[in-house]
C-alpha positions in Angstrom: 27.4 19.3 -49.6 26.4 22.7 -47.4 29.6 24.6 -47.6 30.1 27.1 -44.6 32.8 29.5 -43.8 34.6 28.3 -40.9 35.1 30.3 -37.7 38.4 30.7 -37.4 38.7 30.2 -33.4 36.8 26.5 -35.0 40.7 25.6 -36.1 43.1 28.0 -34.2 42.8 30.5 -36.5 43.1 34.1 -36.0 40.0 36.1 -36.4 40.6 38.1 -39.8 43.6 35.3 -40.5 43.9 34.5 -44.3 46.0 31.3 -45.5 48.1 30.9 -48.1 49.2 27.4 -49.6 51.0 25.7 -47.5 49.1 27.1 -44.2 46.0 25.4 -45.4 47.7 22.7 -46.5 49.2 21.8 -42.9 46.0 22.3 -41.6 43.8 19.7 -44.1 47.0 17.6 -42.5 46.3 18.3 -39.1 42.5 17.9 -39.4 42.1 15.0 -41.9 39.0 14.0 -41.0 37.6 17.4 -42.2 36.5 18.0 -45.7 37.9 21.5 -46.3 38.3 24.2 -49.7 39.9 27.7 -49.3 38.4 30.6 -51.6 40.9 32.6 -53.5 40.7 35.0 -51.6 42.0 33.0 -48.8 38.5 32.1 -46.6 38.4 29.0 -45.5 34.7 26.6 -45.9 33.9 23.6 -44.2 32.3 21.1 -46.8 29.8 18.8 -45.4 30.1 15.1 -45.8 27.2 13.6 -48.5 24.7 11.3 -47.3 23.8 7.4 -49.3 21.9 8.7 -51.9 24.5 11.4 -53.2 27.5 8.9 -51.9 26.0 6.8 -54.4 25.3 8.9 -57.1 29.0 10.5 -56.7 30.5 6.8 -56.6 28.3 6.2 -60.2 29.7 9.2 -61.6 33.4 8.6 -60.6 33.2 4.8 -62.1 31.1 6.3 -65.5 34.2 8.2 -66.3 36.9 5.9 -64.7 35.4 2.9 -67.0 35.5 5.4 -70.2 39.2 6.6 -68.9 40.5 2.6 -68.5 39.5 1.8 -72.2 41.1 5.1 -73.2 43.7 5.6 -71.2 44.0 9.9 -71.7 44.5 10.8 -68.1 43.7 10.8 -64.7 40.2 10.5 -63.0 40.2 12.2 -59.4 37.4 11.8 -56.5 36.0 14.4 -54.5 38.3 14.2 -51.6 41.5 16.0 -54.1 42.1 19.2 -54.0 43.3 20.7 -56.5 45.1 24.3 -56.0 43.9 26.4 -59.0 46.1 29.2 -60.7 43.8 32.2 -58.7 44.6 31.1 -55.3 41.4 29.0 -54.3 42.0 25.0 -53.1 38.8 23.0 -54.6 37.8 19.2 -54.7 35.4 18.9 -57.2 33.3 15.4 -57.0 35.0 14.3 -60.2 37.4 15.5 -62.0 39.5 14.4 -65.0 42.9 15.6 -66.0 44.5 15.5 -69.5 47.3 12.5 -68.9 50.1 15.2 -70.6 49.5 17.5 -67.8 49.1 15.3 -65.0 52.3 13.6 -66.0 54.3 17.3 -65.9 53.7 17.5 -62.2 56.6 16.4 -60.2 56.3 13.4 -57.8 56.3 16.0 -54.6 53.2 18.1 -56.4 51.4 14.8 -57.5 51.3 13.8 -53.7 50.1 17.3 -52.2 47.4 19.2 -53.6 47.8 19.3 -57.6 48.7 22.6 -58.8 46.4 23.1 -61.5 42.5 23.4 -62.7 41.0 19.6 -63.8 40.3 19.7 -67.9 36.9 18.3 -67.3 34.8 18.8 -63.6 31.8 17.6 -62.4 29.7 18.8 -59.2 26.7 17.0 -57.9 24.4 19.4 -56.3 23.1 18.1 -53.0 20.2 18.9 -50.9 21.9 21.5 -48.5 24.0 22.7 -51.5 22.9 26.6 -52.8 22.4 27.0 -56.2 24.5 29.8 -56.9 27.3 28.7 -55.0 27.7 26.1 -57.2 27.6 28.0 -60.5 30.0 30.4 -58.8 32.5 27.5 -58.0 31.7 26.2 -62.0 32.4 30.1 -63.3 36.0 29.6 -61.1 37.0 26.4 -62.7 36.5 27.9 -66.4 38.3 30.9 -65.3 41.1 29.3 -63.8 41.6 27.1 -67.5 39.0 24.2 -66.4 37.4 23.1 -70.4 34.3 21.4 -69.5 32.2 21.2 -66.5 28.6 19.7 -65.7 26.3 20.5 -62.4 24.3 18.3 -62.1 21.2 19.7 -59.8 19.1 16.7 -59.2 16.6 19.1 -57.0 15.5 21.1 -60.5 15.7 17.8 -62.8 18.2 19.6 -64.6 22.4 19.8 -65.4 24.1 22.9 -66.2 27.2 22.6 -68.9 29.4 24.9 -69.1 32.4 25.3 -71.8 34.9 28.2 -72.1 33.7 31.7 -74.1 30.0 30.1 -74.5 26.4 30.7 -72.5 25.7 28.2 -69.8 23.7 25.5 -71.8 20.8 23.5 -69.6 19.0 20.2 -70.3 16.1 18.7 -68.2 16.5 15.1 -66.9 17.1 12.3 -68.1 19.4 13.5 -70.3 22.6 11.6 -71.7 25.8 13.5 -72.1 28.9 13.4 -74.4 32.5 14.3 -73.4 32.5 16.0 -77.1 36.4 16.8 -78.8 38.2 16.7 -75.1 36.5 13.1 -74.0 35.9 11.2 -77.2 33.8 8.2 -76.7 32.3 9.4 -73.0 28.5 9.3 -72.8 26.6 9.2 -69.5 23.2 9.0 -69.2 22.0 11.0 -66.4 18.8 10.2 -64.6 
């Protein structure tokens, strides 16, 4: 997905304008065909749609860990168009994302329907052709920081996926690889290729 700040005269935005919640949240309403995020710091990017190859590979990934969720029933599995509003500010849709079923099922009705107000438990990001490198790892560096516990990137470009857990190095592994959800998804393994 290339990911682009947005000019602001794009939307009818104010040159300089910074949103808050509910701003950018009337305007993902207004413009629903647009696939948007909003930094912390309140920039708004434009996130490019994905073409078949990563459309499939996302749609893989989604029912790998919507399978493992169904037999285990632990929480919630989450495509890439949610956005989830994370405790710093920023408004991000990972392309999967998994939430513990506890704190899913804390969020009233009203928050459940809009944008989530909290950081998935368990994120994954598909890197695709157009996507920068450290972008990405930037975006994976946010989720931890914002209470996210396990994350992959998987960068098909390099042959490799980045996993990142709280409080330890970035650990890499070449592909094919297969992966376990370890202590916080017991029983998910994926095999990567």
């Amino acid at each position: 997905m290339i990911q682009t700040v947005l000019e602001p005269n794009h939307l009818g935005i104010a040159p300089g304008q910074r949103l808050n919640a509910a701003e950018f949240y009337q305007l993902c309403m207004t413009y629903p065909d647009q696939s948007l995020e909003l930094t912390a710091n309140g920039e708004l990017i434009i996130v490019s749609p994905v073409g078949g190859i990563g459309g499939a590979q996302e749609a893989s990934l989604i029912g790998q860990v919507w399978a493992w969720n169904a037999t285990k029933k632990l929480g919630q599995v989450f495509s890439s168009s949610t956005i989830f509003r994370l405790p710093n500010g920023a408004h991000r849709s990972p392309d999967v994302a998994w939430v513990k079923l506890g704190r899913w099922q804390t969020l009233t009705e009203i928050e459940r329907q809009k944008f989530p107000p909290l950081c998935p438990d368990f994120v994954i990001e598909l890197r695709s052709p157009s996507d920068r490198l450290i972008v990405l790892q930037e975006k994976m560096q946010e989720y931890l920081a914002n209470g996210c516990h396990l994350a992959w990137l998987i960068d098909l470009q390099n042959q490799q996926i980045e996993i990142y857990r709280p409080g330890l190095a970035c650990e890499t592994q070449s592909l094919p690889t297969r992966l376990e959800g370890g202590e916080l998804l017991p029983g998910l393994v994926m095999t990567i290729n």
